[in-house]
Each structure stands twice: as C-alpha cells, then as structure tokens.
C-alpha positions in Angstrom: 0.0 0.0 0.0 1.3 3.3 -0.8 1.8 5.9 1.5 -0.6 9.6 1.2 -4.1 10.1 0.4 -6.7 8.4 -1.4 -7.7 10.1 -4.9 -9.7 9.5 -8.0 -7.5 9.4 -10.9 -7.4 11.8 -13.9 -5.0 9.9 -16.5 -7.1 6.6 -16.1 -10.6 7.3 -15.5 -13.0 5.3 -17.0 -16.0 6.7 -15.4 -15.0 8.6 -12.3 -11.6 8.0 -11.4 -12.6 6.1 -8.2 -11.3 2.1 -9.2 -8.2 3.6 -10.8 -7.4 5.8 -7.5 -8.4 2.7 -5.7 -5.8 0.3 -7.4 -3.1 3.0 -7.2 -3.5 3.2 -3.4 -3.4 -0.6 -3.1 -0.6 -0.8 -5.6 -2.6 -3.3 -7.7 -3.8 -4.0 -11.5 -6.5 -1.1 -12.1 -8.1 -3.6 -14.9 -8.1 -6.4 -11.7 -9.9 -3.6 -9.2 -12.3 -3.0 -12.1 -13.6 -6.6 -12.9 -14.2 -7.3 -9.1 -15.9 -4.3 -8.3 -18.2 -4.7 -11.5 -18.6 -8.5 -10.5 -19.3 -7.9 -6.9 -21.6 -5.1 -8.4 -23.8 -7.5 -10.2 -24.1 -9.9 -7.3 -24.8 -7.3 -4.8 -25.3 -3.8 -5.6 -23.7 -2.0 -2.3 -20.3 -1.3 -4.9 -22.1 0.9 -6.9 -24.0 3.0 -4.0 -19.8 3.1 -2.5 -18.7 4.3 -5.5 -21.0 6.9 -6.1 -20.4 7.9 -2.6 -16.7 7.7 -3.4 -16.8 10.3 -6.6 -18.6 12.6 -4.4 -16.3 12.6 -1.7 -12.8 11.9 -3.3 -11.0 14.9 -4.8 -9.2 14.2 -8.3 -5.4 14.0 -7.9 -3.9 16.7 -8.8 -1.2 16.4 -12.3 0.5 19.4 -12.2 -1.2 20.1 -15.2 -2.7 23.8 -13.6 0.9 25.0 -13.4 1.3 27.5 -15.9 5.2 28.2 -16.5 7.0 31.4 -18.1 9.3 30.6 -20.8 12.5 33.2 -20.4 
C-alpha cells in the first residue's frame, strides 16, 4: 500500500476515477480492481452505491497540469 491520500484518478478514469485511484493506493492491476468491483456489483449492488459515494467525496489528484510556467 502506498503511503498519502486516497484520490480519484485523472489519467485513467473510466468513469470517475474512483477504481483507478483505488488500485493505485493498493498498488494493484486497475483492470483487476475494475472486474471485481463490476462482478461484486452485479451480485450485490452496495459497490455501486460506495462508488458513487466515493466520486462525491474523493477529490481528483492533482497532475501538475494547472501549473502555468514562463518561458524566459
């Protein structure tokens, strides 16, 4: 597990960021996170009410992206 917050991801987002922030946290296969979440999902339901609550309450990790820099 990686040290520092948990985030949604911007770079792999498929819907919200929140399996892909998920399996960078956990240090594991974001395509792995995905399938069990969508599996467990089908059988029980409570992943997607999580998730939802995740994207609402996660904040996107910042990229560095915002940074505007001055060319000398």
């Amino acid at each position: 597990m990686k040290a520092g917050n948990l985030y949604r991801s911007a770079d792999e987002k498929v819907v919200a960021g929140v399996c892909a922030g998920l399996a960078d946290k956990l240090d594991l296969n974001v395509t792995g996170v995905r399938w069990v979440w969508a599996l467990v999902a089908l059988v029980s339901g409570l992943p997607v009410l999580i998730y939802l609550v995740l994207w609402v309450v996660l904040k996107e990790r910042p990229t560095g992206d915002d940074v505007s820099f001055i060319d000398v």
